[in-house]
Backbone bond lengths (Angstrom), bond angles and torsions (degrees), N, CA, C in turn:
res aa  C-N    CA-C-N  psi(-1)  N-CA   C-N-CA  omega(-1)  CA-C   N-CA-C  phi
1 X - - - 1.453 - - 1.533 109.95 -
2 X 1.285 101.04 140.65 1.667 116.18 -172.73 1.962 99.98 -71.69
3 X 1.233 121.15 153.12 1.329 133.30 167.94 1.398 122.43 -99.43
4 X 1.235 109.56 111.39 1.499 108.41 159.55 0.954 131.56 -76.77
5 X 1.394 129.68 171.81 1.443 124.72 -173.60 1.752 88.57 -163.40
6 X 1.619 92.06 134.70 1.584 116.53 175.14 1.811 89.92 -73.40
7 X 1.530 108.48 141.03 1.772 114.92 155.43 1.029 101.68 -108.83
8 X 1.478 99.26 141.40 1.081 115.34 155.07 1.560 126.83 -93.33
9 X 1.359 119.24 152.68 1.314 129.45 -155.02 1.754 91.83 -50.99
10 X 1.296 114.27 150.74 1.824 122.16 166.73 1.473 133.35 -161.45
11 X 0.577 140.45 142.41 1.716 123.46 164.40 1.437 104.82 -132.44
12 X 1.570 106.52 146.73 1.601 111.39 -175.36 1.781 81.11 -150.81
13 X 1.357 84.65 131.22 1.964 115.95 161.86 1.733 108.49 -86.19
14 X 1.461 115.01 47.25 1.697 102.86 157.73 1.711 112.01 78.06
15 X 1.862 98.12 -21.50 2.032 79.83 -170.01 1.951 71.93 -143.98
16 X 1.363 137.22 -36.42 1.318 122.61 -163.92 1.549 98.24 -127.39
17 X 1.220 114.05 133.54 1.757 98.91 157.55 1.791 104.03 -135.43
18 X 1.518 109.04 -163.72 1.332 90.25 -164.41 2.181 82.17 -172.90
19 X 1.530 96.20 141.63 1.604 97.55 179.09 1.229 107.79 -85.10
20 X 1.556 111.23 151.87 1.544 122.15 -178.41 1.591 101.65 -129.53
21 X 1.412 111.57 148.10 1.368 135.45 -177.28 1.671 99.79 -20.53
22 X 1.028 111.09 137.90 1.942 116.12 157.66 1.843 109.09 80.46
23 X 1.297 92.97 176.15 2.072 107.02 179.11 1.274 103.88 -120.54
24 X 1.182 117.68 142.00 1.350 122.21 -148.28 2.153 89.58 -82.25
25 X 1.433 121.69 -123.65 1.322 102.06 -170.98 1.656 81.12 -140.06
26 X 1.054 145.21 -25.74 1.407 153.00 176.36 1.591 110.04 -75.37
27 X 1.327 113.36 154.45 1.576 104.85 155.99 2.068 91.80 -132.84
28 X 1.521 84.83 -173.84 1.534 104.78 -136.86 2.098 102.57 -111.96
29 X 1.089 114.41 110.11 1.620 87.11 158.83 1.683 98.62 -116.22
30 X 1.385 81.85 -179.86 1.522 109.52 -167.26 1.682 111.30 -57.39
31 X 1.186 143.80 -178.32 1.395 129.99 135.33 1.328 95.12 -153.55
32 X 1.208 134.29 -35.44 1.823 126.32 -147.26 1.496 102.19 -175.00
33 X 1.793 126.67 129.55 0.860 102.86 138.65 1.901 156.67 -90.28
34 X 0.875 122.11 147.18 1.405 106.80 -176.47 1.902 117.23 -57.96
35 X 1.726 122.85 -165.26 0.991 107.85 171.56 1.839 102.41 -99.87
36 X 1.424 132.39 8.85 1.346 131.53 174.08 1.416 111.85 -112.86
37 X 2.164 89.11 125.57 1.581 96.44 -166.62 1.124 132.69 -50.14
38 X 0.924 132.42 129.02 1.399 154.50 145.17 1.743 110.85 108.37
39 X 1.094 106.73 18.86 1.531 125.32 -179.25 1.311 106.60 -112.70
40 X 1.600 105.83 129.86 2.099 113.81 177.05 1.464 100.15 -148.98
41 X 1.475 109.53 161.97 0.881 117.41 176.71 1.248 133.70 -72.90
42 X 1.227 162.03 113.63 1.889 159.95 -141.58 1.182 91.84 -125.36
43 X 1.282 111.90 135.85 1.629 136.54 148.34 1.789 108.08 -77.38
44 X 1.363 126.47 83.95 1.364 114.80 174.88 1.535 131.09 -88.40
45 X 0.693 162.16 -98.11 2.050 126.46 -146.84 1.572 77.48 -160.94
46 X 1.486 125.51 -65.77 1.379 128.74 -179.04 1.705 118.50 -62.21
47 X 1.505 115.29 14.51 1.258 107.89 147.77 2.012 105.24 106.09
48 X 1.310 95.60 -21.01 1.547 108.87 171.60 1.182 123.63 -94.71
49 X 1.266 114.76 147.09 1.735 126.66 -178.53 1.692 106.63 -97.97
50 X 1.120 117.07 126.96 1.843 127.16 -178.40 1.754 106.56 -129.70
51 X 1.476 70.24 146.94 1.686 97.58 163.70 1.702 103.72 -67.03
52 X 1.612 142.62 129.63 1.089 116.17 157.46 1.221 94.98 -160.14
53 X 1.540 119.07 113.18 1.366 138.89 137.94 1.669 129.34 -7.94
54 X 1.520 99.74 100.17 2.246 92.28 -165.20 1.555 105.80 -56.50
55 X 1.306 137.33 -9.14 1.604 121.09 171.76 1.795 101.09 -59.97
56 X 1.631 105.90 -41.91 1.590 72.78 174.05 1.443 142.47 -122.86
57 X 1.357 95.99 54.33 1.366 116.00 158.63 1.778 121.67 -94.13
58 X 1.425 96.53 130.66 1.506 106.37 -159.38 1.463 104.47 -90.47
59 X 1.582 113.16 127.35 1.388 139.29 179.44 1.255 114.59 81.36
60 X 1.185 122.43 -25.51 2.163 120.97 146.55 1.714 98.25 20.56
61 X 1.540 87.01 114.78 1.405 90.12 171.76 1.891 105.17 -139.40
62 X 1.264 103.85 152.40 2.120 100.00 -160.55 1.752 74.48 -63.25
63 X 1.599 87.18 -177.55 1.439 101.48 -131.68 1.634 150.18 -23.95
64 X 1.404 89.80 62.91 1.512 116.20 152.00 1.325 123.93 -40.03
65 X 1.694 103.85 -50.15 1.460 119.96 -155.90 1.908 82.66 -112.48
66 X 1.572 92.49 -173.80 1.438 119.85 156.46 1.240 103.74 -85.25
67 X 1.433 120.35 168.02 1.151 141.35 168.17 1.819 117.53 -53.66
68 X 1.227 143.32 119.41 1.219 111.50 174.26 1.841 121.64 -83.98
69 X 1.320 97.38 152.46 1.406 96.44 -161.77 1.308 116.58 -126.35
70 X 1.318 154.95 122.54 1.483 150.46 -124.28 1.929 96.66 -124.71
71 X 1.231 109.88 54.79 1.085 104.24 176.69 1.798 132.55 -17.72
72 X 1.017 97.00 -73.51 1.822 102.77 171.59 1.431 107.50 -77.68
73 X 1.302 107.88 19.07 2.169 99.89 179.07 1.260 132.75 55.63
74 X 1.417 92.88 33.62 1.548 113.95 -177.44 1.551 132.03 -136.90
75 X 1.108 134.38 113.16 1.504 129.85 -164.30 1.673 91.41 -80.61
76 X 1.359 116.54 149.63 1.640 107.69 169.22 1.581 93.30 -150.93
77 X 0.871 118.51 101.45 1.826 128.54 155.59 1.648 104.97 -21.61
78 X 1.441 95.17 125.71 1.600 89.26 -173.16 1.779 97.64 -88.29
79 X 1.813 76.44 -133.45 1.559 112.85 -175.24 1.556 114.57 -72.16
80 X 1.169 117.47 173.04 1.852 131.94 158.76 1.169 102.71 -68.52
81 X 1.411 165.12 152.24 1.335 160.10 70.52 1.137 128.15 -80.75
82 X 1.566 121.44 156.05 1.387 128.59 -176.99 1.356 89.53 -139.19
83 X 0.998 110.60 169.73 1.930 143.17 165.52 1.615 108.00 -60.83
């Protein structure tokens, strides 16, 4: 069985992000990671797919996830996202 994980509220500009008050209203599973660390893509509960950064996923525990893996051998700072 797949793991969910409650988010918590966040926004990150691509190179810094940072948690904000409250859990957003969705929770999150896994699907893919991207090529910017520590950011993958989630299938969440309300039917949408997000960018979301594992600092804010609530109760994250090591191996929770897969390993992340840099396919083309390259870290690349993504996108903007928020919660």
């Amino acid at each position: 069985m797949k793991t969910r994980f409650a988010v918590n509220n966040f926004e990150y500009n691509g190179f810094y992000g940072r948690e904000l008050p409250g859990q957003t209203d969705y929770t999150a599973e896994f699907k893919e990671w991207t090529s910017d660390p520590g950011v993958a893509v989630f299938k969440c509960s309300d039917g949408e797919e997000r960018l979301i950064p594992t600092f804010a996923l609530a109760g994250i525990k090591k191996g929770d996830l897969p390993k992340q893996d840099y396919k083309n051998g390259k870290a690349i700072f993504g996108y903007r996202c928020h919660s």
